[in-house]
Residue, then its C-alpha position, 0 to 999 in steps of 0.5 A: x642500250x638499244x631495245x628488243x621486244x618479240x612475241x609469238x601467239x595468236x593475236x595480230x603480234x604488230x601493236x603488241x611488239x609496237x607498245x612494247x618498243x613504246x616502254x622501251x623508248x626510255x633506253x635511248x635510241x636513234x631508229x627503229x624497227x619491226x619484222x613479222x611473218x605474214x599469213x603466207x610465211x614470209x617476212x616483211x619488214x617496216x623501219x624509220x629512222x628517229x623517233x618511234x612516231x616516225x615508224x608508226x606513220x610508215x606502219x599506219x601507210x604499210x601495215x604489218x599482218x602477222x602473228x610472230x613479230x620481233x621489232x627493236x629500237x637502236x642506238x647507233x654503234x656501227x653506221x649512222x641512225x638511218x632507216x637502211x641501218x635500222x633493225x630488223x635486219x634480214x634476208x628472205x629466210x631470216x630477220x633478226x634484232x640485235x643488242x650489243x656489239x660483235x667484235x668480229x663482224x669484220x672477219x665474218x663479214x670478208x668471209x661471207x662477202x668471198x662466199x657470195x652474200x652481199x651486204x646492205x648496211x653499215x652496221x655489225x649486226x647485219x652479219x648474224x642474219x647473213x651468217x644465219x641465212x647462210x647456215x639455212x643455205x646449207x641444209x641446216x634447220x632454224x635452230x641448228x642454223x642459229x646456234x651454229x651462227x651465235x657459236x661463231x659470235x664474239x663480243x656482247x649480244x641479245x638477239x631474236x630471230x625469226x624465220x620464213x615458213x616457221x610461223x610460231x618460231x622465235x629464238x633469242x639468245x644472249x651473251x653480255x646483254x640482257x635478254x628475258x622471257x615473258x611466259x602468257x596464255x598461248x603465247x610468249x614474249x622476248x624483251x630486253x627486260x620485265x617492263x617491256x613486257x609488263x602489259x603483256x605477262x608479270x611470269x619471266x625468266x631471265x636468260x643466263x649468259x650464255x643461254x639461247x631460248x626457243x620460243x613457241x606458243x606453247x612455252x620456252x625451252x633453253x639450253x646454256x652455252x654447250x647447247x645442253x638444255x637447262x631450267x630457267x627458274x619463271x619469277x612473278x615480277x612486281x611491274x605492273x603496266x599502269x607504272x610506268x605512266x607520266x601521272x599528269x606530269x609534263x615529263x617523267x623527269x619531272x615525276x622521278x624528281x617528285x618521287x625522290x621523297x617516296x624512293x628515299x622513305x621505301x628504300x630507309x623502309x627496307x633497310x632500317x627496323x622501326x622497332x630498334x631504329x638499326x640498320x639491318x642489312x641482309x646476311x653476309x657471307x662475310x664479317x664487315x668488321x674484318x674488311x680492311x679496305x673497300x674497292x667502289x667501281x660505277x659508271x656516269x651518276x653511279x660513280x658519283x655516288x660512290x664517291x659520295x660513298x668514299x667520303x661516307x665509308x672513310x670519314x665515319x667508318x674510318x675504312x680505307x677506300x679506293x675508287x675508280x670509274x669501271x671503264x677505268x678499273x676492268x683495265x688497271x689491273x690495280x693491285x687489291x689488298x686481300x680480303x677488300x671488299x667489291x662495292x658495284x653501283x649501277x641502276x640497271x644491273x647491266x651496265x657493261x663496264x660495271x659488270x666486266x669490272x665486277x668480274x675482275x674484282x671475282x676473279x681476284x678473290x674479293x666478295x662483291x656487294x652490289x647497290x642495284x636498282x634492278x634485283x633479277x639482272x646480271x649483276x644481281x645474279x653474280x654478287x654475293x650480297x645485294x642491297x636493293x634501291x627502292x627506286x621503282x622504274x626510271x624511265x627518263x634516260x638521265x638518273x635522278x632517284x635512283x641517285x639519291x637512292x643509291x646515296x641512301x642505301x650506301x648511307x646505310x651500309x656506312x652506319x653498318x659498317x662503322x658499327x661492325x668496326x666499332x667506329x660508331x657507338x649506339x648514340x652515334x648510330x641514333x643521330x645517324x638514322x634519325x637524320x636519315x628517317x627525317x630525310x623524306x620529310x625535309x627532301x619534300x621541302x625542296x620542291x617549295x624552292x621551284x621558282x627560285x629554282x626556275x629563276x637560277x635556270x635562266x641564268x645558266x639556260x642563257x650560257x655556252x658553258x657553266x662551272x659547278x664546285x663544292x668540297x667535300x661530299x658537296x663536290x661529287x653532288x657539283x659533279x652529279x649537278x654538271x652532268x645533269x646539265x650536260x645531259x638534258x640541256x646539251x650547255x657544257x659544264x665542268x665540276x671542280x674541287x672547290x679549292x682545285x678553282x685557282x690551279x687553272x679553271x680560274x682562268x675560265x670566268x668571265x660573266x658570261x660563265x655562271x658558277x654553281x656552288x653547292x656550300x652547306x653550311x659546315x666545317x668546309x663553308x668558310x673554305x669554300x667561301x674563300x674560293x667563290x669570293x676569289x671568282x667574284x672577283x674575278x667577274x663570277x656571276x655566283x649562283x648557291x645552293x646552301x642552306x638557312x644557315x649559309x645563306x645570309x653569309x652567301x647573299x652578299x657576293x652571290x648573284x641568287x642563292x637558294x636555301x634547302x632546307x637545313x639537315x644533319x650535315x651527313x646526309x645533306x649530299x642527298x638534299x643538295x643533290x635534289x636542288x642541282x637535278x631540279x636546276x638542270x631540268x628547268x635549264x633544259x626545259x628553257x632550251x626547249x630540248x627532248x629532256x626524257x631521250x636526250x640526244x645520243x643517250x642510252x639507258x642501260x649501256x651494255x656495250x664498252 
């Protein structure tokens, strides 16, 4: 959540800090801000509420001239997304930017408040430039005043501060939110993560938790969280400028859609030999054989796929698994069998709840395997093993191919467990891997349904609420299909157990709420069919994802049916998963929404 991007050199630093806040827009954000230092050492500063647009017109009618610069694109918490509450905030000495929430400003607030500082917003973060300014008042220096003022913080924070009179001077420091540092060429850059600063640098270092940085044009130093200093190891990162471009798409929705059939094939690359047709995973540092049960946390679309994952890991790999959404987990306090093994999925690496719940699973002693689309993050940093999704920069706020390559990286860890179990033998690990080689081809398919598709979306654009059900495996991609609807198009939707319909949520259909299903052909069909029989009649107007072979059964009661292309029932969550985010988007496009930055989304959430 929220954006940081500073830079101390030697070129006007306004338009850097700008374009960079511009590759950070696909975290969500409500305001935004930027702070310089001007040729005279004070700190001026220009903010906006809404979109970013709206900060370049107040910067096109007060330009901003100086070579030290912090800026910030916020996602409210605390006070409403006004241009008062927008970042940077600051006094006469200082300006910071915050990400993340201090659980303590209220304290620190009513003791700055008795000491005769006066405060100008609403938010939380306005109390570290006020309790830094403070630190400054009393006689200390820009570093000793930061690290006295991060010393009295509590709750999770990235923070850049600059100061007045200290031209070439940045500090930022981090505890629960990411934060890192691009080293250039007689200049340095801060940002919330590596594409932020992917025109700028492909050198970074990543801040441990903990760690505060000070910034000059000449380098970096950083100390840990008892001030002494530290090395930060520099890593060339893979993110070039031109990747995150639009490609003549209309939204980067619509280009992270397309690439589901590339994410799948680089990500089956990376884990399956072409020579011996096996998964290979990396070295663990324990026998997957000998695992007795496994714990999967995630939040939002992640979680989803970890119950994929649980229909996966019990079904063939006949391992018992418990699983839970990881604002859920980090407080149950569930008791754990001994020697589990922690499964954590998550895009960014960051996301606050998967990572506390990661730590709780630690702290109990179980090994943690984590499924992460971000390989340098914090999560990255404390597993045991990571399984990296190929998925590439995903900047449209809603998740559509880093799911679909989460489902195949568990898919692979599925076929590895089982074989290390003894549960599949090499016949069966065969069929396995050849329908997953064969699934970039057959997902490339999907997209030959467009108008169909299209057509679905008017249906479901025209509804206050819409019902998704599936069984089985096909329920959690109903569940992943209701909140891409929610998300993007803003239409309530609800996703149930199929056979769950007639405990209660059959009291809800009428015509004028559509029932999306997605029924592969398979064991649970006629299952399944049974129940949207029932909410036909009923009055259900029935709209089906199946596949050629559900489909001619399902033409007869279903008001529009779609036929994917038909796949080995293993990995037909994938295929159906593709349809349900297509349908949301040309749902949303209907609605005539902001489908990249839906309102009050976020990214990377890296506060509870």
């Amino acid at each position: 959540m929220c954006g940081i991007c500073g830079v101390v050199g030697h070129r006007q630093a306004t338009p850097i800090v700008f374009e960079g806040l511009r590759r950070l827009e696909y975290r969500g954000y409500d305001s935004a801000g930027i702070a310089t230092l001007n040729a005279d050492g004070h700190i001026e500063r220009r903010r906006a509420a809404g979109k970013l647009d709206n900060l370049g017109k107040v910067l096109e009618q007060a330009p901003l001239h100086g070579k030290t610069a912090i800026g910030h694109t916020r996602w409210a918490t605390h006070g409403a997304p006004t241009e008062n509450n927008a970042h940077p905030h600051g006094t006469a000495r200082v300006a910071i930017v915050h990400n993340g929430i201090i659980e303590n400003f209220e304290t620190l607030r009513t003791e700055l408040e008795a000491e005769g500082q006066s405060f100008e917003t609403e938010t939380d973060s306005e109390t570290i430039a006020k309790l830094v300014d403070h630190y400054l008042g009393a006689g200390q220096s820009p570093r000793e005043a930061a690290f006295s003022a991060l010393r009295r913080l509590e709750g999770a924070y990235a923070v850049a501060m600059i100061f007045a009179e200290h031209e070439g001077l940045m500090i930022g420091a981090r505890h629960g939110a990411p934060l890192a540092v691009g080293f250039g060429e007689g200049e340095m850059f801060l940002g919330s993560d590596s594409l932020a600063l992917a025109p700028l640098t492909r050198r970074i270092a990543y801040l441990d938790d903990g760690d505060c940085v000070v910034l000059s044009r000449e380098g970096a130093e950083f100390f840990d969280h008892s001030g002494e200093r530290v090395e930060r190891t520099i890593q060339t990162t893979a993110l070039i400028a031109g990747a995150v471009g639009k490609d003549g798409y209309r939204h980067y929705m619509e280009k992270e859609l397309h690439e589901h059939p590339l994410v799948i094939g680089q990500t089956l690359q990376r884990m399956i030999d072409p020579a011996t047709r096996k998964v290979v995973l990396p070295e663990m540092p324990f026998d997957l054989a000998s695992v007795p049960r496994a714990v999967i946390t995630a939040c939002g679309s992640a979680f989803f796929a970890g119950v994929v994952g649980r229909y996966w890991l019990e079904e063939i790999a006949r391992l018992p698994v418990d699983i839970d959404v990881a604002s859920e987990m980090r407080y149950r306090n569930p008791p754990l069998t001994p020697g589990s093994l922690g499964i954590l999925i998550s895009q960014s690496g960051e996301t606050a709840d998967t990572l506390a719940a990661m730590r709780g699973l630690k702290n109990a002693g179980l090994p943690i395997l984590s499924v992460l689309n971000a390989e340098h993050s914090s999560m990255a940093r404390e597993s045991d093993v990571v399984l990296g999704t190929v998925a590439g920069p995903e900047i449209s706020v809603a998740s559509t191919k880093a799911f679909t390559a989460q489902l195949t990286v568990l898919a692979c860890l599925t076929i590895a467990i089982a074989r290390a179990r003894g549960e599949l033998d090499e016949t069966g690990e065969e069929e396995l891997v050849s329908a997953l080689l064969d699934l970039p081809s057959r997902a490339a398919e999907v997209f030959t349904h467009d108008d169909a598709i299209r057509k679905m979306a008017s249906v479901v654009a025209e509804a206050r609420d819409v019902l998704y059900l599936g069984r089985g495996s096909a329920y959690p991609v109903a569940m992943e299909g209701a909140l891409k609807l929610k998300e993007i198009s803003y239409i309530h939707a609800e996703a149930y157990a199929a056979g769950e319909m007639k405990h209660g949520p059959i009291s809800l259909i009428d015509r004028t709420v559509p029932i999306v299903a997605t029924v592969p052909s398979g064991v649970l069909f006629d299952k399944t069919l049974s129940n949207l029989q029932e909410a036909k009649a009923r009055g259900g107007r029935l709209l089906a994802f199946t596949d050629e072979a559900g489909a001619d059964r399902l033409s007869a009661i279903a008001e529009q049916t779609i036929a994917l292309p038909k796949v080995h029932p293993f990995v037909t969550p994938i295929i159906q998963t593709i349809g349900v985010q297509m349908l949301a988007y040309e749902t949303a496009l209907l609605k005539g929404t902001d489908v990249d930055q839906p309102r009050n989304l976020a990214k990377s959430v890296t506060v509870e």
